[in-house]
Structures are given as structure tokens and as C-alpha cells.
C-alpha positions as CSV (number, residue, x, y, z in Angstrom):
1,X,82.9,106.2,17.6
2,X,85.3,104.4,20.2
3,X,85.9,102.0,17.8
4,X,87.7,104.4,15.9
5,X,89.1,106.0,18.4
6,X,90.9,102.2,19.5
7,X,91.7,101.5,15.7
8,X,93.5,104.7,15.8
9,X,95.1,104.3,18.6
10,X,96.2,100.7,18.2
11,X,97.7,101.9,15.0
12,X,99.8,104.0,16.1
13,X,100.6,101.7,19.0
14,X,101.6,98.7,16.6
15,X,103.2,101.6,14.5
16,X,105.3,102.3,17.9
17,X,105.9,98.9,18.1
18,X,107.7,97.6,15.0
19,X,110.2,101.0,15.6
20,X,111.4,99.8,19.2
21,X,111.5,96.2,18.5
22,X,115.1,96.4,17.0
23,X,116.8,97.5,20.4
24,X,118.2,95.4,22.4
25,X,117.7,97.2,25.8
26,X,115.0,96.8,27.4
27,X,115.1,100.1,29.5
28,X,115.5,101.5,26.2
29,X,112.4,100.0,24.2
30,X,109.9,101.2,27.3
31,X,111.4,104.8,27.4
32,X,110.5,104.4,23.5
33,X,107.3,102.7,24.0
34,X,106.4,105.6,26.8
35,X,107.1,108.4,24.2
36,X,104.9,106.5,21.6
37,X,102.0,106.1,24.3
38,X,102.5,109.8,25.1
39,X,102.1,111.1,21.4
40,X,99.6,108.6,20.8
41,X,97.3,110.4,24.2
42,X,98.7,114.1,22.2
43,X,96.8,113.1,18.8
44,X,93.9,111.5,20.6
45,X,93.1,113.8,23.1
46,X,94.8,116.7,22.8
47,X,93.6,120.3,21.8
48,X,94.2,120.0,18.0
49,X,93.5,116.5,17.9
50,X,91.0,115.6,14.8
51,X,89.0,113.1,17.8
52,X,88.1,116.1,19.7
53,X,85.0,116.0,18.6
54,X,84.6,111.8,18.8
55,X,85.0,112.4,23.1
56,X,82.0,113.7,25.5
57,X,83.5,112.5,28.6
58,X,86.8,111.8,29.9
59,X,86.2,107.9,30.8
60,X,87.1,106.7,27.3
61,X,91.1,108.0,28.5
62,X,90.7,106.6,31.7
63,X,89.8,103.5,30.0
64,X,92.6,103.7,28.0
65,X,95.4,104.4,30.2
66,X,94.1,101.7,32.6
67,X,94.9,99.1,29.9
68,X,97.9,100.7,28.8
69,X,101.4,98.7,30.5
70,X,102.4,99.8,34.1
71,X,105.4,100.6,34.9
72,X,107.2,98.2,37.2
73,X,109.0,100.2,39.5
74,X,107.9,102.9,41.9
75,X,106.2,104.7,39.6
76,X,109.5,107.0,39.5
77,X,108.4,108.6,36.0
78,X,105.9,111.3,37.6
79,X,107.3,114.8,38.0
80,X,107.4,115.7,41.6
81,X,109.0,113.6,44.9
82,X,109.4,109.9,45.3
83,X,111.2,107.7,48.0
84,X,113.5,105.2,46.1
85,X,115.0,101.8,48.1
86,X,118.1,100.7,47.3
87,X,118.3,96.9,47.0
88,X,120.7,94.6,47.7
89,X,123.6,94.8,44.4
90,X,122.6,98.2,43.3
91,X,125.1,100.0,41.4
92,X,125.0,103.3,40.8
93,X,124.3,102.6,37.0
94,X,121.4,100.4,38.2
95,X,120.1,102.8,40.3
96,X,119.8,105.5,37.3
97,X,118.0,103.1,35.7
98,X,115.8,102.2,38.1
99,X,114.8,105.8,38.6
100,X,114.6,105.9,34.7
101,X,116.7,107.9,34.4
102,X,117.6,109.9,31.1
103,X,120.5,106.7,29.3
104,X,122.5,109.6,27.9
105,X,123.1,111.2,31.0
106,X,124.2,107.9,33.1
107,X,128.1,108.2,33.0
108,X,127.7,112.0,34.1
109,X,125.1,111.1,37.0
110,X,127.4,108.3,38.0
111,X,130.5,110.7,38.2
112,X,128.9,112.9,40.0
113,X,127.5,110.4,42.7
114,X,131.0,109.1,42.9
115,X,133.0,112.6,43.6
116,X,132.6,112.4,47.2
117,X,133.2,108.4,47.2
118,X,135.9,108.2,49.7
119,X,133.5,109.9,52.2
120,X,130.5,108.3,51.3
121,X,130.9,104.4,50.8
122,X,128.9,102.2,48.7
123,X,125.6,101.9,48.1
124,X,123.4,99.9,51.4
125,X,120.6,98.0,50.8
126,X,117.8,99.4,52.7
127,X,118.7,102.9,52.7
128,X,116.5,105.3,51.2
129,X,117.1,108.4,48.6
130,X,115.0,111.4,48.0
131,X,114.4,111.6,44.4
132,X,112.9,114.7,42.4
133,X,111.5,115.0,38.4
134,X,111.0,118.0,36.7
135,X,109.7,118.1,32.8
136,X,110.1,113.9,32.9
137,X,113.7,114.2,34.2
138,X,115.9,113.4,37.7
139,X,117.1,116.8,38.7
140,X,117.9,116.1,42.4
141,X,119.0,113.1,44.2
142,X,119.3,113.3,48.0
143,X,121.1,110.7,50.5
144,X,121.7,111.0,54.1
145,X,125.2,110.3,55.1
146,X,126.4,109.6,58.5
147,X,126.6,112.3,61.5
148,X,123.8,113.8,59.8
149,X,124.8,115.3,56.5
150,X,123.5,114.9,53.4
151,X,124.4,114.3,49.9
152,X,122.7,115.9,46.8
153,X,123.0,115.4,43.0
154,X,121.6,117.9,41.3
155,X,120.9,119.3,37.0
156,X,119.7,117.3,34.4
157,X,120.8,115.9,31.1
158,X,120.8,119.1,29.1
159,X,123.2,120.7,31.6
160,X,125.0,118.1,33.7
161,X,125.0,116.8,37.1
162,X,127.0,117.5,40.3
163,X,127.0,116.9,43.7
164,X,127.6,118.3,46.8
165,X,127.5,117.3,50.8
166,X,125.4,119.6,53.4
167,X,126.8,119.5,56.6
168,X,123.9,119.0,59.1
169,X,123.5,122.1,61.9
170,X,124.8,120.2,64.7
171,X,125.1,121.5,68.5
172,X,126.5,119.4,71.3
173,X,125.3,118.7,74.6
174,X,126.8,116.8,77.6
175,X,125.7,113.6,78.5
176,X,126.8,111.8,82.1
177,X,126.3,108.0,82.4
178,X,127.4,105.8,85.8
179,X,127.0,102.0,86.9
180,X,128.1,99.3,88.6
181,X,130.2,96.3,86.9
182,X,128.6,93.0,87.1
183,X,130.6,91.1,84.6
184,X,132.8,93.6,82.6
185,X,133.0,96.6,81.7
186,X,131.9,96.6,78.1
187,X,128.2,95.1,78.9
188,X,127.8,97.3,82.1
189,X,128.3,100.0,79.7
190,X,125.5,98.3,77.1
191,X,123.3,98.7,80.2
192,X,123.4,102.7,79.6
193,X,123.6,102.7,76.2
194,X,127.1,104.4,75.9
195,X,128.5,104.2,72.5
196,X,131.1,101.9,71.4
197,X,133.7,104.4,70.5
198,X,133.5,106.0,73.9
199,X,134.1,102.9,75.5
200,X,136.8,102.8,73.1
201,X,138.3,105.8,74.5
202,X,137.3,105.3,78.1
203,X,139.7,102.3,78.0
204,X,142.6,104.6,76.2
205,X,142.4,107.4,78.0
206,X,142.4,104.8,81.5
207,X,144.1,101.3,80.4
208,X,147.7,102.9,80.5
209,X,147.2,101.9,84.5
210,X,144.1,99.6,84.7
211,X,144.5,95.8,82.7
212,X,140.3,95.5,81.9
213,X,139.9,92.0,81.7
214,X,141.9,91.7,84.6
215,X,141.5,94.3,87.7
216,X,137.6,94.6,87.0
217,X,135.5,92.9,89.6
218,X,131.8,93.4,90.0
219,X,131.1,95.6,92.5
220,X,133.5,98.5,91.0
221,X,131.7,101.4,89.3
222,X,132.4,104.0,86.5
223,X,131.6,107.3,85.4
224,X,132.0,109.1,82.1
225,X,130.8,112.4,81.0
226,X,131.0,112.5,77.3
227,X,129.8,115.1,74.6
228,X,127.0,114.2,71.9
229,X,126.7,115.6,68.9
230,X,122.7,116.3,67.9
231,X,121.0,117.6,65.3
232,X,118.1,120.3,64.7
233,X,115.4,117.3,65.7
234,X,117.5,116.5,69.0
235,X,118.3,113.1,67.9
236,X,122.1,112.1,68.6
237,X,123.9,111.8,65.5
238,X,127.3,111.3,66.9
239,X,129.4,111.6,70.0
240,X,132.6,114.1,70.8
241,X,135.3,114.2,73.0
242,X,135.3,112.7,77.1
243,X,135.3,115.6,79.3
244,X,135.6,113.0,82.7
245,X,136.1,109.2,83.0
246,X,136.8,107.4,85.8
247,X,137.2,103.6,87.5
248,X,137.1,103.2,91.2
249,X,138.6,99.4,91.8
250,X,138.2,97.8,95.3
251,X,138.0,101.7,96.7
252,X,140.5,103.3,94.6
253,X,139.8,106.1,92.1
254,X,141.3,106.1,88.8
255,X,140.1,109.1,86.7
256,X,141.4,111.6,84.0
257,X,139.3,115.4,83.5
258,X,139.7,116.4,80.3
259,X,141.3,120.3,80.2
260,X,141.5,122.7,77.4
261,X,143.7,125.9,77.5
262,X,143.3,129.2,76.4
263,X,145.5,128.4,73.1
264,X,143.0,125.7,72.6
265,X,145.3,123.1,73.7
266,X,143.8,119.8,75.1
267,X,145.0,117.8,78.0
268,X,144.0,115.6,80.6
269,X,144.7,115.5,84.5
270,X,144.5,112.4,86.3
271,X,143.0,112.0,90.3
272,X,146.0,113.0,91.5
273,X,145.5,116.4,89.4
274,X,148.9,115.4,87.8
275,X,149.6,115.2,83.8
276,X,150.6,111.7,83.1
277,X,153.2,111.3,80.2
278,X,152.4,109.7,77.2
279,X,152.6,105.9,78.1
280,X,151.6,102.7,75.8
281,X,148.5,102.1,74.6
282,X,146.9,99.1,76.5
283,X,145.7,97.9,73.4
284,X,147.0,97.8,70.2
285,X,143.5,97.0,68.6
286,X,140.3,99.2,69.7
287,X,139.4,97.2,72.9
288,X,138.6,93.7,71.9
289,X,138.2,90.2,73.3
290,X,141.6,88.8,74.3
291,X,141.8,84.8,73.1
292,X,144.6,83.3,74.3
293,X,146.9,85.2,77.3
294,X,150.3,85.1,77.7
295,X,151.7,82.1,79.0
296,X,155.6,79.9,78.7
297,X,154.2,76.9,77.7
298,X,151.1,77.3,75.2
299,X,150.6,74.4,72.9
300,X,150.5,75.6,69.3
301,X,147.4,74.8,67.6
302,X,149.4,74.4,64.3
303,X,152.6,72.9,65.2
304,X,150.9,70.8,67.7
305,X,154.1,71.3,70.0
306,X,154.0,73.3,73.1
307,X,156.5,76.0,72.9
308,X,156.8,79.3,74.7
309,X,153.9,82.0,73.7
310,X,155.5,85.2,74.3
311,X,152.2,87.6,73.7
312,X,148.7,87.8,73.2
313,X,146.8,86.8,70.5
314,X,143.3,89.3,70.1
315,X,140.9,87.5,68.2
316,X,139.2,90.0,65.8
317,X,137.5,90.1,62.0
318,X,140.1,90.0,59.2
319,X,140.2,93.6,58.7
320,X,140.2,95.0,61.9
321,X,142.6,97.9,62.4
322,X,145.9,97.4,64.1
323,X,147.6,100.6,65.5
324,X,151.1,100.9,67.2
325,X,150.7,101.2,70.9
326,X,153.4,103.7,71.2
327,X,155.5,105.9,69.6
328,X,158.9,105.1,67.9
329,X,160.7,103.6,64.8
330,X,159.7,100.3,62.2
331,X,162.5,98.3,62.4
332,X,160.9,95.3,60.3
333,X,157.7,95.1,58.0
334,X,157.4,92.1,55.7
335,X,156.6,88.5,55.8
336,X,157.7,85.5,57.9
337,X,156.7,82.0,57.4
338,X,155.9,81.7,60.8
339,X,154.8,85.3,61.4
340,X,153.2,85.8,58.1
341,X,153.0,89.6,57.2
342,X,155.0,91.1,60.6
343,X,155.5,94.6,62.1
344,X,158.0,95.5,64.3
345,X,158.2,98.5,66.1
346,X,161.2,100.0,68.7
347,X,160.5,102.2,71.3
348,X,163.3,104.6,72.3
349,X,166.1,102.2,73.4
350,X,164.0,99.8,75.8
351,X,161.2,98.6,74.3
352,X,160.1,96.9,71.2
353,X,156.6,95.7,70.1
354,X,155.6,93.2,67.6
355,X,152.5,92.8,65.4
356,X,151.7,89.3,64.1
357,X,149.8,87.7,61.2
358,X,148.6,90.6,59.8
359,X,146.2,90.3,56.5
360,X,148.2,93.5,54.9
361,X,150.5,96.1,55.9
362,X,149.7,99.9,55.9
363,X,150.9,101.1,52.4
364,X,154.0,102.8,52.6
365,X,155.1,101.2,55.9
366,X,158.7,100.2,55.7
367,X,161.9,99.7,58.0
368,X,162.7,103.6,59.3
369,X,159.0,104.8,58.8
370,X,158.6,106.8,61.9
371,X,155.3,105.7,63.7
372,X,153.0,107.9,66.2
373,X,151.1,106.6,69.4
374,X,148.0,105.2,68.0
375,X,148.9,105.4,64.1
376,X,147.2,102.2,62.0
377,X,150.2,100.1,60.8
378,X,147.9,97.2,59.0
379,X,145.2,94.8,60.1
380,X,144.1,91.9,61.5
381,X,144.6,88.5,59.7
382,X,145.4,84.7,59.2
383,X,148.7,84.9,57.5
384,X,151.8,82.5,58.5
385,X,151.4,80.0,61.3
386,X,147.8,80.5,62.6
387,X,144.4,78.8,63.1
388,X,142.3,81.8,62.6
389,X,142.0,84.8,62.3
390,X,143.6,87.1,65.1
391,X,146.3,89.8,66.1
392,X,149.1,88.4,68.4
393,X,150.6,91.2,70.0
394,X,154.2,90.7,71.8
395,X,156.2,93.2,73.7
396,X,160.6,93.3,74.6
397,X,161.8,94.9,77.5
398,X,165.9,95.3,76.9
399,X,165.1,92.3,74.3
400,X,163.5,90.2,76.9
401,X,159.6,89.2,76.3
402,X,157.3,90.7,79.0
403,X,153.9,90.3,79.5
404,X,152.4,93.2,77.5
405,X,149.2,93.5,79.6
406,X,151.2,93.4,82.7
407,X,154.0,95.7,82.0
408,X,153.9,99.1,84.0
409,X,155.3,101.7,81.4
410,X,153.1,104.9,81.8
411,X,154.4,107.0,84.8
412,X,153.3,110.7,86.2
413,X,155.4,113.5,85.0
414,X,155.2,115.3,88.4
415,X,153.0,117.8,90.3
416,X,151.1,119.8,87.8
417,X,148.5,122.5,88.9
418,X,145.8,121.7,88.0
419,X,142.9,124.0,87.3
420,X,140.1,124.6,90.0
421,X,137.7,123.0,87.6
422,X,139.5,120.3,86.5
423,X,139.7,120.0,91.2
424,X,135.8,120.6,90.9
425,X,135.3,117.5,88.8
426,X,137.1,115.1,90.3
427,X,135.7,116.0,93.7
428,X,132.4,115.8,91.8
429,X,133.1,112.0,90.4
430,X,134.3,110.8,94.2
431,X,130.7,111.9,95.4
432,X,129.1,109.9,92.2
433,X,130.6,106.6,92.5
434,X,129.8,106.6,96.3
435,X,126.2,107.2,94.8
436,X,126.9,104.6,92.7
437,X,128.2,102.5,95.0
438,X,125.6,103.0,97.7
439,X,122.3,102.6,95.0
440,X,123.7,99.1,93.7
441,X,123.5,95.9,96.1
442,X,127.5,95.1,94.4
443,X,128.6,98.1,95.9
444,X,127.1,97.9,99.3
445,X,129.3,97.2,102.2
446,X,127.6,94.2,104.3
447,X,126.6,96.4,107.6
448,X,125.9,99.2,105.2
């Protein structure tokens, strides 16, 4: 009798076969070759088969499914949940397929994947999606995005597919961190694990007055209180605004207390309790390893002359944001042969800043544009005159070059009162970095 049964069975198989065999996708010819093994399995073994009566046990299927061709993916064509990698060069049409998904519902899946593109970004290898079936079809596709939300494709190929992004339930808690420098700033704050971006801001919020690679010496501690932004498990998904910073160099205190008024209004005082105007940014790049300082007699690695270097060159990856250090008016965006693609930027009626080398220009950046303190006006690049990739940053004073890392531009706008909280914390950060100070050998004083 199981004879039969695999005559019958191959038949239809080899019947299967010679039908597929004239498509040229392969995707296509085992979705076919599936359908064939699954109506093959319905005539066999089903309720009205004719073989009914040929089976008494269920092992002659087993049997036969054992020897029938595996799929070679993650098994993806089961109804129910699967984890899917993405590998390296997935495309979102490759990615359908190798979920096997439906082909006639590929350009609608891929739209739908795309809609949010702007906020989402490419495909990563490694990441994982959440994958669902229903009736031998995809009908939801999840992917975790950053700071916790998610993105989910859902329908199916009768209906269509969409998407949509679900914001994660995020609360925020405050998180205080304080050491001692050793050998800058950056790496002390490695030591406590404090996010990039709030060094980032730490050093905006302070370098208006403080030159980091500079006035740092070890033995001079830091404070910051910053928010983080966690999610229903507790883990940190992101990190908010600095409510206290502060730097105290050779004994002096430098801080800012972050202050936000009933109209919802932010601002920050300094130790002093004062507002401080609006000065330059220190940096005109997030902070960044400075390669060559400014000096009046640099010799030019490409015109192997020396000549005057009025700047600083930040060496950074070709695409690195480059923002305007201050507020005012483009007065020149193109290219030089020297410069390459150039920025320049004037500042009221005293100061002008110039942005060097650049790989492109913010679109839309021309002379007149009206720039804001911090706005991105192109990025990093090798263009015109230089060895390598890098920013060099130059600043006029009354159209003289000044050291931009020594100029003093920021000043206090006055006595301010400050609020008795905004009092309370910087008495609080005085008692902390004597803490500080006393818990690390650097900060001890020798009879101490």
C-alpha cells in the first residue's frame, strides 16, 4: 500500500514540477513547489482523500514530510511569531523575500516600510524584527527604533500594508555624576559613563569661558546633573536636558543651573547667579580633537612653505556637522581653490568667522542667509588645499585674525536675581567638588 501511496504522490510531485520549471525566479518556483507539496498532503491525507483508507498510522506523513525539501531560511513560513536577522545588504525588497513574503504585495510592503524613512534610517545588520503569519501571510512587522519606540507594518496582501511608529512610555529621572580630571575631560567623563551628547553640552553650556584642551589640569573636578530618559523596564533609552554643570579650575568654580519659568521659559544662571548673554560657541564642531593650533608660522603640509595659519584646523570624519558659532549674516558660501567649499559668517559689526574645506554646503546657504547660534551650515571635508580631512576654523576681530580659542567674547549681562533654587544648587555643587576634591589623591592639598 505505501507504494501507492509514493507513486501517487510522486506523480503529482513530478506533475508539480514540469509546471514551475518555466519561471525564472527562484522565490517564485518554491512558493509554487510549496502549494504543490501542500495539495499533494490535501489529496493524500486529507478527510476526502481516496487513501484514507491506505493509512493506519500517521508515520507514513512523518516519513514523507521528513524527505520533502526544507526551507532554507528561518523557517518564516509557519503561522505564528518568528525573530528575523537582518544581514548585511538587506534591502527592504530582500527582506520581504526572505520572510516569504506574498511577491504581489512587495512594492506595497516596501512603501509602507519606507513612510517613516527620514525617521527611521536604513536597514542595520544585526538588528532584529518581530515578524507575525496569519493564514500563510506577514501581517505584522515590528522594529525597534531608537529612544525606544517602535515601528509596525501591519495588513496583508488582500488589504494592504501600512505603518505606524509607537512612541515608547517614557519617564525621566535625574542622574548626578562627579570626578576628578586626570587627563581631560572627555575620558574622566568615560570613567562615569556620561553620555557623549551631554559632554557635548557640558562643554556648550561652559566653554563660552573655559578653553578645554587648555585650562584643564588634573586635579580639577566636575559635576553635572543631567536628566535620563527611561523606559517601562528602567533601562535608559536617552538623556534630556542639564539641570547643573560645573568646572572648578585651580579653586575657581565655573557652573551654570539650569532655570525654567512659569511661562515655561528656559534659562541658565551662572555661579555668580548672573544670566550670561549669548556669547560664541567655543566650538564650531560638537567638541572634537583639535589637530593643529593656531600659530604665525605653520608650515603648510601642501604648499610645503611656511606661511601664517590664522585658525584651527579640527580634525574630524568627512561628514561631520559644522555649525556657526554665533549668530549673524553669510557674507560668502562657495568655493576657493585654496579654501575649497568656504563659509563665511559676520557677526554684528566686529566679528567674522570662517569655515574651511568643507565636503558640502548646507542647501540653501547663500550670501545674506541669516544664520542662528549653533545652526549646521555644512560639514567637514578635504576640499581645496588640504591633507586630510578636517575643519579649519578662523575668527576676525575688526578684520584682524585672533586666536579663536583664546578670544574672550561672552560677557555677564548684569546682576540678575536669581531664584532661591537656582542659590540652593550652586551652594550644593561648592560642597560636591570639595567632596570631590577631598575623595581623590589629585585633589588633595599636600598637608591635607
Amino acid at each position: 500500500m505505501a507504494r501507492k501511496v509514493w507513486a501517487a504522490r510522486l506523480s503529482i510531485l513530478l506533475l508539480g514540477g514540469i509546471l514551475i520549471a518555466t519561471t525564472s525566479r527562484p522565490g517564485q518556483r518554491y512558493l509554487r513547489a510549496l502549494d504543490v507539496r501542500r495539495a499533494s498532503d490535501q489529496i493524500l491525507f486529507g478527510e476526502e482523500s481516496p487513501f484514507q483508507g491506505l493509512l493506519d498510522s500517521d508515520g507514513l506523513q512523518t516519513e514523507l514530510i521528513v524527505h520533502t525539501p526544507l526551507n532554507p531560511f528561518e523557517n518564516p513560513l509557519n503561522d505564528g511569531e518568528l525573530t528575523h536577522t537582518v544581514q548585511r545588504g538587506t534591502t527592504i525588497a530582500s527582506l520581504w523575500a526572505a520572510l516569504r513574503g506574498t511577491p504581489k504585495a512587495t512594492t506595497d510592503f516596501a512603501k509602507a516600510f519606507m513612510q517613516h524613512d527620514k525617521k527611521v534610517g536604513s536597514l542595520k545588520a544585526g538588528e532584529k524584527l518581530e515578524v507575525k503569519r496569519r493564514d500563510g501571510e506577514i501581517v505584522e512587522v515590528r522594529r525597534q527604533l531608537s529612544f525606544g519606540d517602535t515601528m509596525i507594518v501591519e495588513g496583508n496582501s488582500q488589504d494592504g500594508y501600512s505603518s505606524r511608529i509607537e512612541k515608547a512610555r517614557l519617564s525621566l529621572r535625574s542622574r548626578k555624576a562627579s570626578g576628578t580630571i586626570q587627563s581631560s575631560l572627555v575620558s574622566a567623563a568615560n570613567a562615569q559613563d556620561i553620555p557623549y551628547s551631554v559632554v557635548d553640552d557640558f562643554v556648550d553650556l561652559l566653554g563660552e569661558r573655559i578653553e578645554f584642551d587648555k585650562d584643564l589640569q588634573p586635579g580639577d573636578t566636575f559635576t553635572i546633573v543631567f536628566e535620563e530618559k527611561v523606559n517601562e523596564d528602567g533601562e535608559t533609552v536617552d538623556v534630556g536636558a542639564i539641570a547643573s554643570a560645573s568646572l572648578r579650575i585651580r579653586g575657581q568654580m565655573y557652573a551654570v543651573v539650569r532655570d525654567v519659568t512659569p511661562d515655561g521659559k528656559v534659562r541658565y544662571f551662572n555661579e555668580k547667579g548672573q544670566i550670561p548673554t549669548k556669547g560664541f560657541l567655543r566650538y564650531p564642531v560638537q567638541y572634537t580633537r583639535i589637530s593643529s593650533m593656531f600659530s604665525k608660522a605653520r608650515f603648510h603640509p601642501v604648499l610645503k612653505v611656511n606661511r601664517p595659519h590664522h585658525g584651527v584646523d579640527f580634525s574630524a570624519p568627512v561628514g561631520t556637522p559644522v555649525r556657526s558659532v554665533g549668530e549673524g549674516t553669510v557674507i560668502f558660501a562657495g568655493y576657493s581653490p585654496s579654501a575649497g567649499n568656504m563659509v563665511r559668517i559676520a557677526h554684528g559689526q566686529r566679528y567674522t568667522t570662517e569655515y574651511m574645506h568643507l565636503s558640502k554646503i548646507t542647501k540653501g546657504l547663500r550670501k545674506g542667509s541669516h544664520i542662528d547660534r549653533g545652526s549646521v551650515i555644512g560639514a567637514v571635508g578635504s576640499t581645496g588645499l588640504s591633507s586630510g580631512p578636517h575643519l579649519h576654523y578662523g575668527l576676525f576681530d575688526k578684520g584682524k585674525y585672533v586666536d579663536p580659542m583664546r578670544a574672550k567674547i561672552a560677557s555677564d549681562s548684569g546682576p540678575a536675581k536669581a531664584p532661591p533654587a537656582v542659590m540652593a544648587a550652586l551652594d550644593a555643587m561648592r560642597r560636591e567638588h570639595e567632596a570631590v576634591a577631598m575623595a581623590s589623591p589629585l585633589g588633595r592639598k599636600p598637608n591635607a
